[in-house]
C-alpha positions in Angstrom: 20.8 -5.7 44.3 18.3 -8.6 43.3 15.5 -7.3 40.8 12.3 -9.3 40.6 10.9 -9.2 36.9 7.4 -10.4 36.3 6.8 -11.0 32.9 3.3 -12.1 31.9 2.2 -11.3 28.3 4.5 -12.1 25.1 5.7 -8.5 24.4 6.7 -7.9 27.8 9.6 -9.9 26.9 11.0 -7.8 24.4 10.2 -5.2 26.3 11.9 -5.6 29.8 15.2 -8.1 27.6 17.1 -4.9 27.2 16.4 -4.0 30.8 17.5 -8.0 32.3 20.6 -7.7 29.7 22.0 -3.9 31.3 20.9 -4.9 34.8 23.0 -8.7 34.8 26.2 -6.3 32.7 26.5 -3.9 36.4 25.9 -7.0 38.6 22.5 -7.1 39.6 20.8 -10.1 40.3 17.5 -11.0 38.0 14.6 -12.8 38.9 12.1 -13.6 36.2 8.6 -15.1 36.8 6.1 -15.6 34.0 3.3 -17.8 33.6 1.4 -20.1 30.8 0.3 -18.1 28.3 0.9 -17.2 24.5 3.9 -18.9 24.2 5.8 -17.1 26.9 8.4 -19.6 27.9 9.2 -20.2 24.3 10.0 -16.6 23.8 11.6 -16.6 27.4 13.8 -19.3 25.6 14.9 -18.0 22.8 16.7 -15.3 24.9 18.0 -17.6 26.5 16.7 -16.0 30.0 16.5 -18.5 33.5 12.5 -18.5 34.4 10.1 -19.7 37.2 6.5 -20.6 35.6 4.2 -19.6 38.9 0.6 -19.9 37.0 -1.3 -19.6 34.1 -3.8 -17.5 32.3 -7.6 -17.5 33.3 -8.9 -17.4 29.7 -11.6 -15.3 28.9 -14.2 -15.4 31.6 -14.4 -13.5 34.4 -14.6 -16.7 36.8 -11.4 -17.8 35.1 -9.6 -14.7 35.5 -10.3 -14.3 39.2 -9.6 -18.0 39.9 -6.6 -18.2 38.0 -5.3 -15.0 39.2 -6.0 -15.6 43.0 -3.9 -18.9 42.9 -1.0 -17.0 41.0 -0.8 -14.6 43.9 -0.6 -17.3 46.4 1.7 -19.2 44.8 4.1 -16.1 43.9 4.1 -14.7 47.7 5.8 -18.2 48.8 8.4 -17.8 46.0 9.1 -13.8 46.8 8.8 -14.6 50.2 11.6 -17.0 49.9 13.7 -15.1 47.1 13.4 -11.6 49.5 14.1 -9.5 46.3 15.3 -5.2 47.0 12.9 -4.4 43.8 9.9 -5.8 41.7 9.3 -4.5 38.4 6.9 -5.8 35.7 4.3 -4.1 33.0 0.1 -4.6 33.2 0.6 -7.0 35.9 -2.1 -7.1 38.6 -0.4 -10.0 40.8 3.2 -8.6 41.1 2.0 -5.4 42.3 -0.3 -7.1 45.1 2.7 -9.5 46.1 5.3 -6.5 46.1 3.2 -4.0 48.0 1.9 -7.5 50.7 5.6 -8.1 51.1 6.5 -4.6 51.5 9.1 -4.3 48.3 9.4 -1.4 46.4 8.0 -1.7 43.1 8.4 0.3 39.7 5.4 -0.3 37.2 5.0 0.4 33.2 1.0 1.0 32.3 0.3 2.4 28.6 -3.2 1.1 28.2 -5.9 3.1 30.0 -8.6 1.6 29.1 -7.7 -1.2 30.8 -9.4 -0.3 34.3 -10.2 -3.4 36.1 -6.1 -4.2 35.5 -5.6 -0.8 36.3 -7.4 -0.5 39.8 -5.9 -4.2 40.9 -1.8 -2.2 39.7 -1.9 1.2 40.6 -2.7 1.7 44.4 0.3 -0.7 45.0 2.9 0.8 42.4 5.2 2.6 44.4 6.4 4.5 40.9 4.6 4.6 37.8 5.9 5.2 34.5 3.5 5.7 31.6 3.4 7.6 28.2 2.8 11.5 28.2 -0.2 10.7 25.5 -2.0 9.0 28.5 -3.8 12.0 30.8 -2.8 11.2 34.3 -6.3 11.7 35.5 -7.5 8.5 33.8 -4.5 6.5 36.0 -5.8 8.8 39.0 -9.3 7.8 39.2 -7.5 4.1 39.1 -5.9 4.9 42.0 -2.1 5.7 41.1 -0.4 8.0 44.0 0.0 11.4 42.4 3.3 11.9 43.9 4.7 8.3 41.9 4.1 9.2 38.6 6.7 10.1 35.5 5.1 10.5 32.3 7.9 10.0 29.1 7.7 11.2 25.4 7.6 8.2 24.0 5.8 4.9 23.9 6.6 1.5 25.6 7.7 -0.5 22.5 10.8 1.4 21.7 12.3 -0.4 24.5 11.4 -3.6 22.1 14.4 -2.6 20.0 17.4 -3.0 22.2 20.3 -4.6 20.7 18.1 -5.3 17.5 19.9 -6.2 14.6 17.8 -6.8 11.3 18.2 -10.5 10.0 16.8 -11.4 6.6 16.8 -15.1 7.7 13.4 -15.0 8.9 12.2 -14.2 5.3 13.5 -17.2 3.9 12.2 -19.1 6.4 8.6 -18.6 5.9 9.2 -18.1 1.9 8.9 -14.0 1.4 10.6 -11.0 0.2 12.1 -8.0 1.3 9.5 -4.9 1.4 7.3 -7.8 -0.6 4.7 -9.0 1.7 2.3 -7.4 4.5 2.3 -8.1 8.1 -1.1 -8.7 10.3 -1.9 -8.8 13.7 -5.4 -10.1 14.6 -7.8 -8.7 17.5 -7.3 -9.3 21.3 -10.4 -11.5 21.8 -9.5 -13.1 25.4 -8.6 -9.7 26.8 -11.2 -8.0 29.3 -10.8 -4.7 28.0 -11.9 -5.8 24.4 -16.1 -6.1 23.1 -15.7 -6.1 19.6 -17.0 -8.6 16.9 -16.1 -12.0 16.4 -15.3 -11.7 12.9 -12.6 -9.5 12.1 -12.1 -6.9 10.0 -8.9 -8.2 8.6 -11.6 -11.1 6.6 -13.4 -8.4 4.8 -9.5 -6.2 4.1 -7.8 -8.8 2.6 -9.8 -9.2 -0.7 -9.4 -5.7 -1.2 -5.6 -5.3 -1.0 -2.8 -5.2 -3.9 -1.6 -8.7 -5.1 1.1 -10.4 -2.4 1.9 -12.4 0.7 0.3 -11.5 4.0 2.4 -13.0 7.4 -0.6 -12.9 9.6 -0.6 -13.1 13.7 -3.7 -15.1 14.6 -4.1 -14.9 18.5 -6.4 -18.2 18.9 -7.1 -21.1 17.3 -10.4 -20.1 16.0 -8.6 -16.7 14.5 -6.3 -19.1 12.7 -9.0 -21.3 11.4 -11.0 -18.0 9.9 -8.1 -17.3 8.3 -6.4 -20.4 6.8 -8.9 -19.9 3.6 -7.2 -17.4 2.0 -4.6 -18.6 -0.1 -1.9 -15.5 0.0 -2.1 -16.0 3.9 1.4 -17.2 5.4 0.3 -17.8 9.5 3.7 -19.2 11.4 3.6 -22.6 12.9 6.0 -21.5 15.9 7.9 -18.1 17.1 9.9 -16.8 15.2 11.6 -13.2 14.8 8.6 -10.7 14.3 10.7 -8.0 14.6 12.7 -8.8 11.7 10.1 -9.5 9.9 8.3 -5.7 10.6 11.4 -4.4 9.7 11.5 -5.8 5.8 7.5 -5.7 6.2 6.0 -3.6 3.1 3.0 -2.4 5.5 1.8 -3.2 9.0 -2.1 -3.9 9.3 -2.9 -4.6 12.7 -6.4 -5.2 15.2 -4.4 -4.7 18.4 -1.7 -2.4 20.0 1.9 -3.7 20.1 2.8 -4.9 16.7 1.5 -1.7 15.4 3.7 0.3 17.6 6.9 -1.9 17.6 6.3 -1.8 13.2 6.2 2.3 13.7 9.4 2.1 16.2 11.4 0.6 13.2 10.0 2.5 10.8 7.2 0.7 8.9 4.2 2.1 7.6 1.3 0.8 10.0 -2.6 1.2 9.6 -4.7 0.2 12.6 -7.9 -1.4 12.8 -8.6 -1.8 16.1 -12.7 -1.7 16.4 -12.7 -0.6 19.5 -12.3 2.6 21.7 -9.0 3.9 20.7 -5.6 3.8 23.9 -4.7 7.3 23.9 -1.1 6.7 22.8 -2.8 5.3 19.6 -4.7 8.6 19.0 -1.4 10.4 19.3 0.6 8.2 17.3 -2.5 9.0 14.7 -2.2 13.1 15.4 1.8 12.9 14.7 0.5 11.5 11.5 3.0 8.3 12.5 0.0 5.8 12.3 -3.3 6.1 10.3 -6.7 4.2 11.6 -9.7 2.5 10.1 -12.3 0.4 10.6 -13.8 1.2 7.1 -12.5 -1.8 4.9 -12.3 0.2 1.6 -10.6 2.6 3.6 -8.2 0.5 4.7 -7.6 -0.8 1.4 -6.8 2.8 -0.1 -4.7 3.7 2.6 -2.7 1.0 2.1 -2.3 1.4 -1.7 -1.7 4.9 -1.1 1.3 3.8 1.9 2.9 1.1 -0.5 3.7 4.0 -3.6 5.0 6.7 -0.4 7.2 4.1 0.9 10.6 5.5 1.3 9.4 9.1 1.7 7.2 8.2 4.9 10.0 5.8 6.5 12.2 8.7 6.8 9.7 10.6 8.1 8.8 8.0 11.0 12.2 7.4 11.6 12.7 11.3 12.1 10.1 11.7 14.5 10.6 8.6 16.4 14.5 9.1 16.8 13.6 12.1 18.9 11.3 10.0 21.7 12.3 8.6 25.1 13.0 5.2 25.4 11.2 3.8 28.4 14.4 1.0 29.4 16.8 4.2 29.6 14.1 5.9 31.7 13.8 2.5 34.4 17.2 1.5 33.9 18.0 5.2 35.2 15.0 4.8 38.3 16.9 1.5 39.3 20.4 3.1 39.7 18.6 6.4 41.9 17.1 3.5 43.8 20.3 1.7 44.5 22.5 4.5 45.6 19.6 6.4 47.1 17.0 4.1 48.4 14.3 6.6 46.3 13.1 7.2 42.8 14.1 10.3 40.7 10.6 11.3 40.1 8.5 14.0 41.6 5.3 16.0 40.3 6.1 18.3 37.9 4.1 21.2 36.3 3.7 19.0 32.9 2.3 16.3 34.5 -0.2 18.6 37.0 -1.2 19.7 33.4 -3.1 16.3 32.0 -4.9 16.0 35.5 -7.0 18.6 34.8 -7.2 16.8 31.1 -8.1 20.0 29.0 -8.0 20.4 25.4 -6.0 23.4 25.2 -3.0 21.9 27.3 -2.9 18.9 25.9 -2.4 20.6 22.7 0.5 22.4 24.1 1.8 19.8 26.1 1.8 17.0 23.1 2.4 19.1 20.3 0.2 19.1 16.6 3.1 17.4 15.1 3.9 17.5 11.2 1.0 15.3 10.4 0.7 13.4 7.1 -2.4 13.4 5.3 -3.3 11.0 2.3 
């Protein structure tokens, strides 16, 4: 079977690698397409993964986006249209979906951000199945437009597919002069995506004076982010890519203004604080109620959570490690989708009584239906 992959944001790489490995180890033929955009094909390369580069990103106004998007779908129906893939698969994509529904191909999506609606509207109606965290209450990818009879909710969250085959390597330490469980990681905030209206300035600036004394490996997302930050002399900020997961998994702490970092520092077991300024994804709130994430905008806060974080160290590692072990890991969950689809011509999935639960998005059953968890408080 030949498996059109369309990868089109940095972490979608990690997250679909372990999915491209399995699916070329039982035969199957991959297609990847990406585009030009936060150093995808270098990460692309580093796997070592055969690519085709159809577009680029619109930058951060609407006229761009639209532009740049409308060109990518033109150009990707000729190459589809001449590949004649069985499947399309891909993650917060809005022209693979278009492409795979025009072109009549079955298609298996991955959404975990909800408040991403104008991407949401432009993926759902043409996702023939739809996987997406259980944190995330179906009615919000409803009103989107997602089919109510292709949807599978999983306990878990998308980045612990990130970990496949991951092997920690201390090399990436010496190559940008650190320590084991000796420096903080940061992540600065999304500023080109549409989804995000916070400030300019971020609140890492304002953290950073107040934390303990030692090296911060900090993740600016655009040349102005770099420049804010280059002033602070305990501030490492890499030159190219290199292994961030690695680099989470000897990190002390995890501060981060976005989404995936976070997550992928709490799927190997790192103590991670959020700062995110604006309205919270709903798998973030529930990493938060499982008490495996803790969020701030507050920059004293932030600074005593941390301090507090840095002493419980090996206590709360176990802990997150605990809770995580016990998830779903969304690659087994597609990988199995895949091989129904092949010896079936169908999906697995079908509405279930859980899942008619979160449409009607009450309080009470998501209670019952997430769980409290064994939160820890500091």
């Amino acid at each position: 079977m030949k498996v059109w992959i369309d990868i089109t944001n940095a972490p979608h790489v990690h997250f679909f690698k372990g999915v491209i490995r399995e699916l070329e180890k039982t035969g199957h033929e991959v297609i990847i397409t990406t585009r030009r955009f936060d150093g995808l094909t270098d990460l692309l390369d580093m796997f070592g993964f055969d690519y085709y580069v159809v577009g680029k990103h619109g930058g951060a106004t609407l006229e761009g986006k639209l532009l740049a998007s409308s060109e990518r779908v033109y150009k990707l129906s000729k190459l589809i249209i001449e590949e004649k893939p069985d499947l399309a698969l891909y993650k917060h994509s809005v022209e693979a979906p278009r492409v795979a529904f025009g072109l009549q191909i079955p298609s298996i999506g991955f959404v975990d951000n909800e408040t991403a609606i104008a991407q949401n509207k432009l993926i759902l109606p043409f996702t023939k199945l739809l996987i997406y965290p259980k944190a995330i209450d179906a009615y919000d990818l409803l009103k989107c437009g997602a089919d109510p009879n292709g949807m599978k909710s999983i306990n878990g969250f998308s980045e612990l597919a990130h970990l496949y085959g991951f092997k920690p390597n201390a090399r990436v330490l010496r190559e940008i002069g650190v320590k084991k469980n000796g420096y903080i990681v940061m992540r600065t905030e999304p500023v080109k995506a549409n989804y995000f209206n916070g400030p300019e300035k971020s609140i890492l600036e304002d953290v950073i004076p107040l934390l303990p004394e030692m090296p911060i490996v900090l993740f600016p997302r655009t040349k102005e982010q770099r420049k804010r930050f280059e002033r602070f002399d305990n501030v490492i900020i890499p030159e190219k890519p290199l292994d961030s997961l690695s680099l989470l998994y000897y990190a002390r702490l995890m501060i981060g203004a976005g989404g995936t970092m976070n997550r992928e520092a709490i799927a190997l077991g790192t103590p991670t604080i959020s700062t995110y300024p604006g309205k919270l994804l709903a798998v973030t709130k529930w990493l938060v109620e499982l008490g495996l994430e803790f969020h701030s905008t507050d920059p004293v806060e932030v600074a005593d959570i941390a301090e507090k974080l840095t002493y419980l160290n090996g206590s709360y590692r176990n802990y997150l490690r605990g809770i995580v072990s016990g998830m779903e890991n969304p690659m087994e969950v597609i990988l199995r989708e895949i091989e129904a689809y092949e010896e079936s011509g169908s999906f697995v999935t079908s509405p279930n009584s859980s899942d008619l639960w979160s449409y009607v998005g009450l309080d009470e059953s998501r209670k019952q239906k997430h769980g409290d968890g064994h939160k820890i408080k500091l």
